[in-house]
Z-matrix of the N, CA and C atoms (Angstrom, degrees):
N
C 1 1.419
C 2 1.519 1 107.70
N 3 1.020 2 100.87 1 145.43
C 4 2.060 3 108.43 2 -168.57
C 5 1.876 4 94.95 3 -109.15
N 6 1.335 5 74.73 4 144.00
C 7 1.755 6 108.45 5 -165.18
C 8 1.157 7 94.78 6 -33.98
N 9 1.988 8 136.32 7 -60.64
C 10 0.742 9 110.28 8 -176.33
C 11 1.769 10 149.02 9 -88.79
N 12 1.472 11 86.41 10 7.41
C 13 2.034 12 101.09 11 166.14
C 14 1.647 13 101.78 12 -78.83
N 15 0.900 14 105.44 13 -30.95
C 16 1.759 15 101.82 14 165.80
C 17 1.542 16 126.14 15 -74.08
N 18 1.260 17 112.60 16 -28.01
C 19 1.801 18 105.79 17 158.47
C 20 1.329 19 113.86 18 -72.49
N 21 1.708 20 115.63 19 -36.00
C 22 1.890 21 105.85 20 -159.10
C 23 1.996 22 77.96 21 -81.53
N 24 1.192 23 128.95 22 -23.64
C 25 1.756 24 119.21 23 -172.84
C 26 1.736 25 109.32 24 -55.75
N 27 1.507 26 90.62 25 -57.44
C 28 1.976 27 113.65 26 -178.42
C 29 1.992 28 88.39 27 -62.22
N 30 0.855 29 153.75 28 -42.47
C 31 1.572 30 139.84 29 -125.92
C 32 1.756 31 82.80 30 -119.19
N 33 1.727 32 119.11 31 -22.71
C 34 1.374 33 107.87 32 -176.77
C 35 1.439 34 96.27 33 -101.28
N 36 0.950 35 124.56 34 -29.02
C 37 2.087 36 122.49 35 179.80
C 38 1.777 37 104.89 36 -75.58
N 39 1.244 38 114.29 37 -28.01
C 40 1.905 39 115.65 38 -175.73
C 41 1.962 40 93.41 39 -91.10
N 42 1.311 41 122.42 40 -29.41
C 43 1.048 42 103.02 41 166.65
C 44 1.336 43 129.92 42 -68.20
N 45 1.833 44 112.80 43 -39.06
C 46 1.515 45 106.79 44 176.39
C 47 1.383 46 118.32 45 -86.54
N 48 1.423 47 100.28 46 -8.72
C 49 2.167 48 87.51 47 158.74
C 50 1.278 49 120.47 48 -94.17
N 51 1.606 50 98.06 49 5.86
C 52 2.103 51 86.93 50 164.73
C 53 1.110 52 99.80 51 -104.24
N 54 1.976 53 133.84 52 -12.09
C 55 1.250 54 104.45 53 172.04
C 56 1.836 55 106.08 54 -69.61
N 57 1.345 56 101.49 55 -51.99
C 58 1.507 57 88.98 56 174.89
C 59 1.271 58 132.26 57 0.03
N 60 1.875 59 93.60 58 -84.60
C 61 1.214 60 109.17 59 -157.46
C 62 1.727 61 108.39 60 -67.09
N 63 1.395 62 88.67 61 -33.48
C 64 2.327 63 90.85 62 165.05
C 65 1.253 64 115.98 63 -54.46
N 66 1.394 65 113.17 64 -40.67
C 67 1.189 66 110.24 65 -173.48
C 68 1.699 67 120.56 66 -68.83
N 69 1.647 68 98.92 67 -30.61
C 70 1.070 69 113.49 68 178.87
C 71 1.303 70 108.54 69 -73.15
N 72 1.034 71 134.22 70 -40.57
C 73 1.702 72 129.12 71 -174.25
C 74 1.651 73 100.44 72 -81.95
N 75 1.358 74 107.94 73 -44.36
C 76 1.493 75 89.82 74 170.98
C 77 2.085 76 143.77 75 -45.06
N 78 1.672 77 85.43 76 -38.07
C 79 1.549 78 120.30 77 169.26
C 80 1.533 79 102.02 78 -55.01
N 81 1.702 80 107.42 79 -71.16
C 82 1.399 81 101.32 80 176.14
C 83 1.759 82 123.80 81 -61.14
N 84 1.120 83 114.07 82 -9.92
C 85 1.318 84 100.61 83 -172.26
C 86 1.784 85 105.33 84 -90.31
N 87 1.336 86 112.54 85 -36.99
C 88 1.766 87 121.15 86 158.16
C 89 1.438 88 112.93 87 -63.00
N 90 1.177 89 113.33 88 -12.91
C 91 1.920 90 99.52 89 168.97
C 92 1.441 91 105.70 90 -89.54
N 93 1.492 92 119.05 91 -44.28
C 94 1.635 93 136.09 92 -168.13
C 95 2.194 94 88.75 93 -50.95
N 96 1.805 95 107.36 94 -67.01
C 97 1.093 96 129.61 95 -157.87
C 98 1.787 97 84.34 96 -66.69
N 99 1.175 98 137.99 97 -45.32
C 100 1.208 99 125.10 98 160.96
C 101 1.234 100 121.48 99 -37.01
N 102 1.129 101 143.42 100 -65.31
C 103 1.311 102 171.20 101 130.76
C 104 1.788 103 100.29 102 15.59
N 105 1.091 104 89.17 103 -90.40
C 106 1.723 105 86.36 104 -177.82
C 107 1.361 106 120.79 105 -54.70
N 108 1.658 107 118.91 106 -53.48
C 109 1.408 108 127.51 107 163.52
C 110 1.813 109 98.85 108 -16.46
N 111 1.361 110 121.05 109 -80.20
C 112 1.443 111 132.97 110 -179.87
C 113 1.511 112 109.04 111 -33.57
N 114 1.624 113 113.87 112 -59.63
C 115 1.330 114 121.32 113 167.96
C 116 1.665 115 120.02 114 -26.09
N 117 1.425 116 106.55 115 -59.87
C 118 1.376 117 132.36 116 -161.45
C 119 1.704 118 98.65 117 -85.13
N 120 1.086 119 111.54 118 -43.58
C 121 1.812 120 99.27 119 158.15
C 122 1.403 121 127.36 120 -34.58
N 123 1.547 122 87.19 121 -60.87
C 124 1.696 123 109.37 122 -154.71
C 125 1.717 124 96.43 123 -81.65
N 126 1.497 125 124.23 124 -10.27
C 127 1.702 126 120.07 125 177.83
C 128 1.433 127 89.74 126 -97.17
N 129 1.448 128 127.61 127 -7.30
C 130 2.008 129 114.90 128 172.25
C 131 1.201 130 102.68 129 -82.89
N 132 1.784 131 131.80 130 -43.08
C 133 1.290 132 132.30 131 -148.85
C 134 1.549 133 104.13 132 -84.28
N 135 1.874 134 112.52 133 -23.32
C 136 1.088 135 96.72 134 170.79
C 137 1.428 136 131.92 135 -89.97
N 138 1.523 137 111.43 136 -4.65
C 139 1.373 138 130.96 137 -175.08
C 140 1.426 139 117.11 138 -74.24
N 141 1.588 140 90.43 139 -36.88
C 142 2.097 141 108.75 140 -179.11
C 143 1.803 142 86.61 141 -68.78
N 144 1.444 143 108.12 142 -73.04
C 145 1.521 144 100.45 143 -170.53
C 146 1.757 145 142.24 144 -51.37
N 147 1.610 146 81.47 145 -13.43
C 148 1.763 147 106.00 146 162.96
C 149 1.505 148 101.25 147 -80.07
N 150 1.596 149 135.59 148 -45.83
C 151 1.378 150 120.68 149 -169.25
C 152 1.214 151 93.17 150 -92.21
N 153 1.664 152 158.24 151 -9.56
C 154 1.297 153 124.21 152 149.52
C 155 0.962 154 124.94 153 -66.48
N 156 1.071 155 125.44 154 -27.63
C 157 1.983 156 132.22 155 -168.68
C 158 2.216 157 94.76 156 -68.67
N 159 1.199 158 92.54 157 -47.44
C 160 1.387 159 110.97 158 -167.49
C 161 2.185 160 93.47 159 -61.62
N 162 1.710 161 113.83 160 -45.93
C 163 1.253 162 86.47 161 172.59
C 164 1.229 163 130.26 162 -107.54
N 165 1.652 164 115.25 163 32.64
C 166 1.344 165 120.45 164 -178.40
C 167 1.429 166 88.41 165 -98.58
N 168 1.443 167 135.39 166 -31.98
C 169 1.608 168 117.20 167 168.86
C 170 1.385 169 125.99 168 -68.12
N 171 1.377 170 119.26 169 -23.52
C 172 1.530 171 130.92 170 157.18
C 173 1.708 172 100.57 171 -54.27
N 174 0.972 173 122.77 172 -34.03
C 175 1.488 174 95.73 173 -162.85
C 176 1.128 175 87.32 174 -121.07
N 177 1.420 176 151.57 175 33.42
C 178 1.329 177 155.20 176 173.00
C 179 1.803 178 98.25 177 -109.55
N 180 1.974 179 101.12 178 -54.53
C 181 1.676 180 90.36 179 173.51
C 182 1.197 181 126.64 180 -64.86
N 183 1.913 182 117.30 181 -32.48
C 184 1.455 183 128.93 182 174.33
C 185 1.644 184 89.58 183 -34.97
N 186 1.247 185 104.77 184 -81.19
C 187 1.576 186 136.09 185 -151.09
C 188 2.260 187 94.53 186 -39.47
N 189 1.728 188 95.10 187 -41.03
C 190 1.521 189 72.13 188 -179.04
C 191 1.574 190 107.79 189 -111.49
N 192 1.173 191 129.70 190 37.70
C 193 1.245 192 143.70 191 154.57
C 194 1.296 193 114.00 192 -79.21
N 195 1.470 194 102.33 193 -50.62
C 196 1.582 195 96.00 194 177.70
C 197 1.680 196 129.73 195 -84.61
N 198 1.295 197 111.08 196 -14.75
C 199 1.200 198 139.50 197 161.25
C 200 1.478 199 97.22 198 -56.15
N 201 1.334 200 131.23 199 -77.80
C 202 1.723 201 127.41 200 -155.72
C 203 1.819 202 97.83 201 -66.40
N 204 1.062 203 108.58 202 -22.46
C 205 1.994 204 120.14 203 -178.31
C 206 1.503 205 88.70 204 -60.94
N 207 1.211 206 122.04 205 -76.93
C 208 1.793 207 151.80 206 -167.73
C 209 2.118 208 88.33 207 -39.89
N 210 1.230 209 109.87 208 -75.67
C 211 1.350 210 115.50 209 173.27
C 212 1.324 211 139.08 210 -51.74
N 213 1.651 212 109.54 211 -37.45
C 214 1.634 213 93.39 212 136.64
C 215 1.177 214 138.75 213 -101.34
N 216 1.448 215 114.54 214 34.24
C 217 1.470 216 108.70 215 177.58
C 218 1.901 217 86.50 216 -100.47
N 219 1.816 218 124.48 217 -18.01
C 220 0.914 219 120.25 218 175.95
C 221 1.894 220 116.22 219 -71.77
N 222 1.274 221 120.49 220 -17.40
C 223 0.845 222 139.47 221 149.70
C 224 1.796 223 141.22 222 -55.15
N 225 0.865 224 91.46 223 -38.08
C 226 1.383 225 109.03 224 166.29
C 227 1.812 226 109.06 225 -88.89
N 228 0.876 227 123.49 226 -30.67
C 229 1.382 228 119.48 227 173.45
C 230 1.192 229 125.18 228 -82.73
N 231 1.763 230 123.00 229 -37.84
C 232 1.484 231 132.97 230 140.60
C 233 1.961 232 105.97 231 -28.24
N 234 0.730 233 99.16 232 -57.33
C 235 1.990 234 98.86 233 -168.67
C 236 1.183 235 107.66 234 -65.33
N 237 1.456 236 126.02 235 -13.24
C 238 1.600 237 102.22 236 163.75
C 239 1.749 238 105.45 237 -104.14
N 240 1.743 239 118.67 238 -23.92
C 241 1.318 240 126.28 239 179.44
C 242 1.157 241 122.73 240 -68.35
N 243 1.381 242 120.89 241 -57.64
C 244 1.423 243 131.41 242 -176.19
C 245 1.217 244 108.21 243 79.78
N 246 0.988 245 114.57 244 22.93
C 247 1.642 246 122.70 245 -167.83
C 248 1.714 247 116.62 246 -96.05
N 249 1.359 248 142.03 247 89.60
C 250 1.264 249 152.55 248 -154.42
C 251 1.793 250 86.99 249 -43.73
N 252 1.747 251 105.95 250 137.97
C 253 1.023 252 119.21 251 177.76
C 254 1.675 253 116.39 252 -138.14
N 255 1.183 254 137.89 253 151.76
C 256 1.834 255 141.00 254 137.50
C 257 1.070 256 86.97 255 -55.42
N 258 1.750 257 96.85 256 124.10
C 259 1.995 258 97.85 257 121.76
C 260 1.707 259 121.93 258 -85.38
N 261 1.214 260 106.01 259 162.37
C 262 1.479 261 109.99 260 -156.54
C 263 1.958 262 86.94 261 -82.47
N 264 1.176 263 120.43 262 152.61
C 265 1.426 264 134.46 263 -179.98
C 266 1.217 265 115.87 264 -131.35
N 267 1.496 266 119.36 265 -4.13
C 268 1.744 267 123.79 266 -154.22
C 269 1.499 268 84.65 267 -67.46
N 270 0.913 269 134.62 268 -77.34
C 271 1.860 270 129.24 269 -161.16
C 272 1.444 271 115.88 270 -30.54
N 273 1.417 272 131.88 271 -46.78
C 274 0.714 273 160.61 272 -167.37
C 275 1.744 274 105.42 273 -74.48
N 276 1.816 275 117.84 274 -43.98
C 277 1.598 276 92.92 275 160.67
C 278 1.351 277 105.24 276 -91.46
N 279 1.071 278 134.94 277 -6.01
C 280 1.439 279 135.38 278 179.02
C 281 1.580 280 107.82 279 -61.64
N 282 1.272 281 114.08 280 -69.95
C 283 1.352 282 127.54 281 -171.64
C 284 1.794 283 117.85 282 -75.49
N 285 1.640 284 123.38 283 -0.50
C 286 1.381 285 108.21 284 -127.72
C 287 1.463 286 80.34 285 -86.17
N 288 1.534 287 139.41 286 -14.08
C 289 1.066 288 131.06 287 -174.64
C 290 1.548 289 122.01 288 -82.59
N 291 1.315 290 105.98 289 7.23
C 292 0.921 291 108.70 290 -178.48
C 293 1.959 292 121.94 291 -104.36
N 294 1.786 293 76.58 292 -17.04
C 295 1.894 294 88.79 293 -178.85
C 296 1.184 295 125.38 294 -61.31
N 297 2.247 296 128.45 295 -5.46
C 298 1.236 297 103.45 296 160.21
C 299 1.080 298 133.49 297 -81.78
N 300 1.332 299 118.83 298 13.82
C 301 1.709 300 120.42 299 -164.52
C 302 1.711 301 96.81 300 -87.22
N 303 1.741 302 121.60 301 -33.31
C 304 1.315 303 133.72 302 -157.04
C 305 1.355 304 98.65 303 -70.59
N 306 1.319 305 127.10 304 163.78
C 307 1.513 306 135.26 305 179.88
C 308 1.434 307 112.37 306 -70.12
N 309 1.440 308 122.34 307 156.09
C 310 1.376 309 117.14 308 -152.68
C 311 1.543 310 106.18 309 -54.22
N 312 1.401 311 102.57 310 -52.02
C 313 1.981 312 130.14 311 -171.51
C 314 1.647 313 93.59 312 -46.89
N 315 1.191 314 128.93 313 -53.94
C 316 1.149 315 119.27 314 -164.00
C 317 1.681 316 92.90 315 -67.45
N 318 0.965 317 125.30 316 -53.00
C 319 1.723 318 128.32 317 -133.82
C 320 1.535 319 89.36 318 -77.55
N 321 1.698 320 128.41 319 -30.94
C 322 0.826 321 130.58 320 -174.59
C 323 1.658 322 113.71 321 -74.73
N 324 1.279 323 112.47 322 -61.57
C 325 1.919 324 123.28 323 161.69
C 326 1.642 325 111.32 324 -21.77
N 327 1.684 326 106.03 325 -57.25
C 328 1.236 327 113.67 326 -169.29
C 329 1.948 328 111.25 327 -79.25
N 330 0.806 329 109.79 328 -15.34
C 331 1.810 330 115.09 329 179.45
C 332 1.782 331 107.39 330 -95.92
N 333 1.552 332 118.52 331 -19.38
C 334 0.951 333 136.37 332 -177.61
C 335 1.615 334 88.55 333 -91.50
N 336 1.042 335 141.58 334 -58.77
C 337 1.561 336 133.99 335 -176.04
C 338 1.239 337 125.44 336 -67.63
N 339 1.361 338 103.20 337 -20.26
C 340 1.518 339 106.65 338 -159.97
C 341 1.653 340 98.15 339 -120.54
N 342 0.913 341 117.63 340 44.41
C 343 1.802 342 124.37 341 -152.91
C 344 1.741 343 85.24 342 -145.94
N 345 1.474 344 114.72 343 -67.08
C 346 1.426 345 131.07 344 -170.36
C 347 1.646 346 104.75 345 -66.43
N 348 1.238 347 112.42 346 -30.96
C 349 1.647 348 110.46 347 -157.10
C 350 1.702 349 90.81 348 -97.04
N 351 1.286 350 118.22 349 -24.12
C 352 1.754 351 125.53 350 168.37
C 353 1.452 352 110.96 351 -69.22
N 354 1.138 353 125.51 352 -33.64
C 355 1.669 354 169.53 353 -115.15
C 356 2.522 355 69.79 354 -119.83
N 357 1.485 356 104.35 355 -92.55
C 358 1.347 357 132.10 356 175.76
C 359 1.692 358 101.50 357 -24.34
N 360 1.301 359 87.25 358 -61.74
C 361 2.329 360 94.12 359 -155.83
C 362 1.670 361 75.22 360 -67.30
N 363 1.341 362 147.15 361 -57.03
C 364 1.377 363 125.69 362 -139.10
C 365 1.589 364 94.64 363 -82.99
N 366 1.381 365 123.80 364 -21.27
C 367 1.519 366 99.84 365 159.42
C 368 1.542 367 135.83 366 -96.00
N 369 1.009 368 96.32 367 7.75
C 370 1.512 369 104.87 368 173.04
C 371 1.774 370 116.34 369 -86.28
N 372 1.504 371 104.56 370 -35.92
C 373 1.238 372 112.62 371 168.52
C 374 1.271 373 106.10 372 -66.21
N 375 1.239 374 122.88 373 -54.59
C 376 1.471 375 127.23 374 178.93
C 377 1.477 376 117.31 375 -29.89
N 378 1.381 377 112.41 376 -55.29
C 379 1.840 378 128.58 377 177.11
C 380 0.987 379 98.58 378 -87.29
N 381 1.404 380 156.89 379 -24.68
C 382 1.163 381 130.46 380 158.41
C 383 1.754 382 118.08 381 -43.89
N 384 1.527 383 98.31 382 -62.58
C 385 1.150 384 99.32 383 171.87
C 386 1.624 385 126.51 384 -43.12
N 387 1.467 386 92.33 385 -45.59
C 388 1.774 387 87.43 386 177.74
C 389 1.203 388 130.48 387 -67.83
N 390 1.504 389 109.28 388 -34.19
C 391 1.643 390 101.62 389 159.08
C 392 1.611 391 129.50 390 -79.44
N 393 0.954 392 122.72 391 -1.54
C 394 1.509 393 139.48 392 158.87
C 395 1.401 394 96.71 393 -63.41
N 396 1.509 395 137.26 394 -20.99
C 397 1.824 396 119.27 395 179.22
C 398 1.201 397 92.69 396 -124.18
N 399 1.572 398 127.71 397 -12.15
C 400 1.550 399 101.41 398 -178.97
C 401 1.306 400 127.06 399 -71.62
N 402 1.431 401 126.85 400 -171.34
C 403 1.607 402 141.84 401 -176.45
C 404 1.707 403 88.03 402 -97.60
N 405 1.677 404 90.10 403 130.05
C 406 1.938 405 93.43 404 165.97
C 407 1.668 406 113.26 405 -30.82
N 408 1.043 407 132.92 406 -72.29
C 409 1.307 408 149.89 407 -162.18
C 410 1.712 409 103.61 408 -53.23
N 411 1.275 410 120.17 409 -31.04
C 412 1.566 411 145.03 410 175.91
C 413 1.327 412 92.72 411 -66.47
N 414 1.241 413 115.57 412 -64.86
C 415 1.433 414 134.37 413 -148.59
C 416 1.920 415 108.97 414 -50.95
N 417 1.857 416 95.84 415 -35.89
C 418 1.583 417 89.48 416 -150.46
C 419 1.684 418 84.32 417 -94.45
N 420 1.293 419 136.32 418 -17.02
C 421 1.502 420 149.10 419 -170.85
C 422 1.860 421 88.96 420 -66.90
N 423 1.457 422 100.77 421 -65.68
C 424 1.806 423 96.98 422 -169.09
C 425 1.757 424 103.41 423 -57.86
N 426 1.532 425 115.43 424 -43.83
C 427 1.608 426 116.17 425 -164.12
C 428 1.640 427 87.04 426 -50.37
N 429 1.423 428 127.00 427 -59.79
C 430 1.353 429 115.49 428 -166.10
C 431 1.458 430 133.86 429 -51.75
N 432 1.675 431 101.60 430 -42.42
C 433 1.499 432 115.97 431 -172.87
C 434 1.611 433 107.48 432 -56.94
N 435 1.763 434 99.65 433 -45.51
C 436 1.312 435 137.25 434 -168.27
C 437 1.892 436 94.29 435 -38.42
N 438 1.728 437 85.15 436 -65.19
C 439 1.787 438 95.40 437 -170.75
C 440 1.333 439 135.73 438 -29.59
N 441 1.747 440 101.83 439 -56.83
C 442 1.250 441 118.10 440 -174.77
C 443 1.684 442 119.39 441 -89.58
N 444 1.382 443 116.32 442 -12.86
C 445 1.664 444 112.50 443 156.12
C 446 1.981 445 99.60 444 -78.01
N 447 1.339 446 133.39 445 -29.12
C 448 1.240 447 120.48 446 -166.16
C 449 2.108 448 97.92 447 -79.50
N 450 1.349 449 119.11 448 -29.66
C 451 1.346 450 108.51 449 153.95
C 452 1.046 451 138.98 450 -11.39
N 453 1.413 452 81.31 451 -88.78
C 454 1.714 453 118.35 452 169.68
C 455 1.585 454 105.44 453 -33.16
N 456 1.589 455 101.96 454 -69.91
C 457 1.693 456 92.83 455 -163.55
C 458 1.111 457 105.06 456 -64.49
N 459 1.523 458 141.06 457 -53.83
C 460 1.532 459 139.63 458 177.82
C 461 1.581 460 111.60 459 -43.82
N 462 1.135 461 136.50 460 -5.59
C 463 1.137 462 140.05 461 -176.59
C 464 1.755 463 129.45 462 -74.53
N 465 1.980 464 71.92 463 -52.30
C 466 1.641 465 103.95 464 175.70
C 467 1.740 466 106.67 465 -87.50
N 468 1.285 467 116.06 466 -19.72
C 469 0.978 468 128.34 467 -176.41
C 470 2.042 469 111.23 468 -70.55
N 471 1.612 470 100.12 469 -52.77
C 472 1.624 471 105.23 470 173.12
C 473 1.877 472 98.95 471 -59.26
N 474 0.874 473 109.37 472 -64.21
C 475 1.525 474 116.88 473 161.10
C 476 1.755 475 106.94 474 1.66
N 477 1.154 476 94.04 475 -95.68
C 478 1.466 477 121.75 476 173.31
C 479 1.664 478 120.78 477 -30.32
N 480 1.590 479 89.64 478 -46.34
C 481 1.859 480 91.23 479 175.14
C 482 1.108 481 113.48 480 -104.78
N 483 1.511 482 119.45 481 3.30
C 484 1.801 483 116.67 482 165.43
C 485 1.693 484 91.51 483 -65.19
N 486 1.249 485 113.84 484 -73.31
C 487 1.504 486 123.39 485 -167.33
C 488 1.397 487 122.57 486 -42.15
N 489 1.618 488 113.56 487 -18.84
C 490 1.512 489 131.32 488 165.06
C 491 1.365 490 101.69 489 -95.38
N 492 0.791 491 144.57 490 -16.08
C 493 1.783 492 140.79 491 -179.60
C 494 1.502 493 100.28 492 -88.09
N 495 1.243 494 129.43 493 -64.44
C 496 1.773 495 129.62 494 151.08
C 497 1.199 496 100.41 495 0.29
N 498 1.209 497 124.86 496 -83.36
C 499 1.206 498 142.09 497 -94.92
C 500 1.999 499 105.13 498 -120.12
N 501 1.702 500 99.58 499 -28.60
C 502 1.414 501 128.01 500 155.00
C 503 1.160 502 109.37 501 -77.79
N 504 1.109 503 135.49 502 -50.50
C 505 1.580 504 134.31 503 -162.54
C 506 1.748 505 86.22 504 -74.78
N 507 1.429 506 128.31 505 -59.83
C 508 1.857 507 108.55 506 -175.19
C 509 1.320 508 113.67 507 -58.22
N 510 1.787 509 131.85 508 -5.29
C 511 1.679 510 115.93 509 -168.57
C 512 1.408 511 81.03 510 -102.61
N 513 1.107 512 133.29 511 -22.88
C 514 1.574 513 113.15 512 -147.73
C 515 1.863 514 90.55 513 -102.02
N 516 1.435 515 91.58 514 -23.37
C 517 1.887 516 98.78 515 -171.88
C 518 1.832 517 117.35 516 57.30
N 519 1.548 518 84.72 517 62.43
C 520 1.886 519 102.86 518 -162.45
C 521 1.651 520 68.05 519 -111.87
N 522 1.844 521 102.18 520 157.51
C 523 1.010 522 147.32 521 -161.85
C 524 1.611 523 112.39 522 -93.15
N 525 1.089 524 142.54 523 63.34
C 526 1.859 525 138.88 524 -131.26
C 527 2.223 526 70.61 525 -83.93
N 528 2.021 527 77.56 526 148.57
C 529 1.894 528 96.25 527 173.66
C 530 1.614 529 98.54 528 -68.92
N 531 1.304 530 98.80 529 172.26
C 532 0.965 531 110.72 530 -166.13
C 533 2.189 532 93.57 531 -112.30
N 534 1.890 533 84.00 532 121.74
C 535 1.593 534 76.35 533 -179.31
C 536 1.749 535 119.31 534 -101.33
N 537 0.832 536 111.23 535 166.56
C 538 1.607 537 129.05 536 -173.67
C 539 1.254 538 97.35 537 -112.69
C-alpha cells in the first residue's frame, strides 16, 4: 500500500472513531441531560401533588369547621324548640377520604362526631317514619319516649363537636367569637 492510500485509510478510520466516540459522548450526554430533565419533572409532579393534597385538607377542615359551627348553632336552636332535626353530614362524605392524612386527634374527634350525629339523622328518620303510620294516641307516647333518648344522644353529640371545634379552630388558627 503506497504512503498515500495509507493517509486517506488512517484520516478515514481516525475520522470514524471520532465520529464514534462524538457520537458516543454526545448519546451519553442526551441520556445523562435526559436523566435529570425526568428528575426535574418527577420533583414538580410531586410538589404540585404535595400542594394539592396540602389544599384539599384546607378545604376539607374549612368544609368541617363550618359544618360543626352549622351543627351547633342547630343545637342550640333544638334546646329551646324541641323540634326533631338532621344534623348536616355533607362534609363529612365529601371530605371523608381525605381524613387519613389529618393528625390522629383530629381524625379521631371527627369520626367520633360524625359517627353519633349519622348515629342521630338515622334515628330521627326512623321516628319520623314511625309517626307518619302511627294512631294519634301512638303518636304523642312515641314523640315522648322519642324525646328523652334524642337528649341523650344530642348531648354527647354537642360534646363531640365542642371537642372538634377546639380542635379546628387550633389547625386552622381561626379566631373563636367572643361569647357573653
Amino acid at each position: 500500500m503506497s504512503p498515500e492510500v495509507q493517509q486517506i485509510v488512517i484520516s478515514l478510520v481516525s475520522g470514524l472513531v471520532g465520529a464514534v466516540i462524538g457520537g458516543f459522548i454526545s448519546s451519553n450526554g442526551a441520556v445523562k441531560a435526559s436523566k435529570v430533565q425526568i428528575a426535574y419533572l418527577h420533583r414538580q409532579d410531586k410538589e404540585k401533588e404535595r400542594r394539592e393534597e396540602k389544599e384539599r385538607e384546607a378545604s376539607a377542615l374549612r368544609a368541617f369547621y363550618i359544618e360543626t359551627k352549622e351543627n351547633l348553632e342547630s343545637i342550640s336552636r333544638w334546646k329551646s324548640t324541641r323540634d326533631y332535626f338532621r344534623f348536616g353530614i355533607e362534609a363529612w362524605d365529601l371530605y371523608k377520604s381525605v381524613v387519613k392524612s389529618l393528625k390522629p386527634e383530629v381524625v379521631q374527634k371527627l369520626i367520633k362526631a360524625y359517627s353519633e350525629m349519622r348515629r342521630h339523622n338515622t334515628s330521627v328518620d326512623y321516628h319520623i317514619e314511625l309517626l307518619a303510620n302511627a294512631h294519634e294516641r301512638e303518636v304523642g307516647m312515641a314523640r315522648n319516649r322519642k324525646q328523652t333518648s334524642l337528649e341523650d344522644g344530642i348531648s354527647g353529640i354537642e360534646q363531640a363537636l365542642n371537642a372538634l371545634d377546639r380542635e379546628l379552630v387550633d389547625i386552622l388558627d381561626v379566631v373563636p367569637p367572643i361569647r357573653s
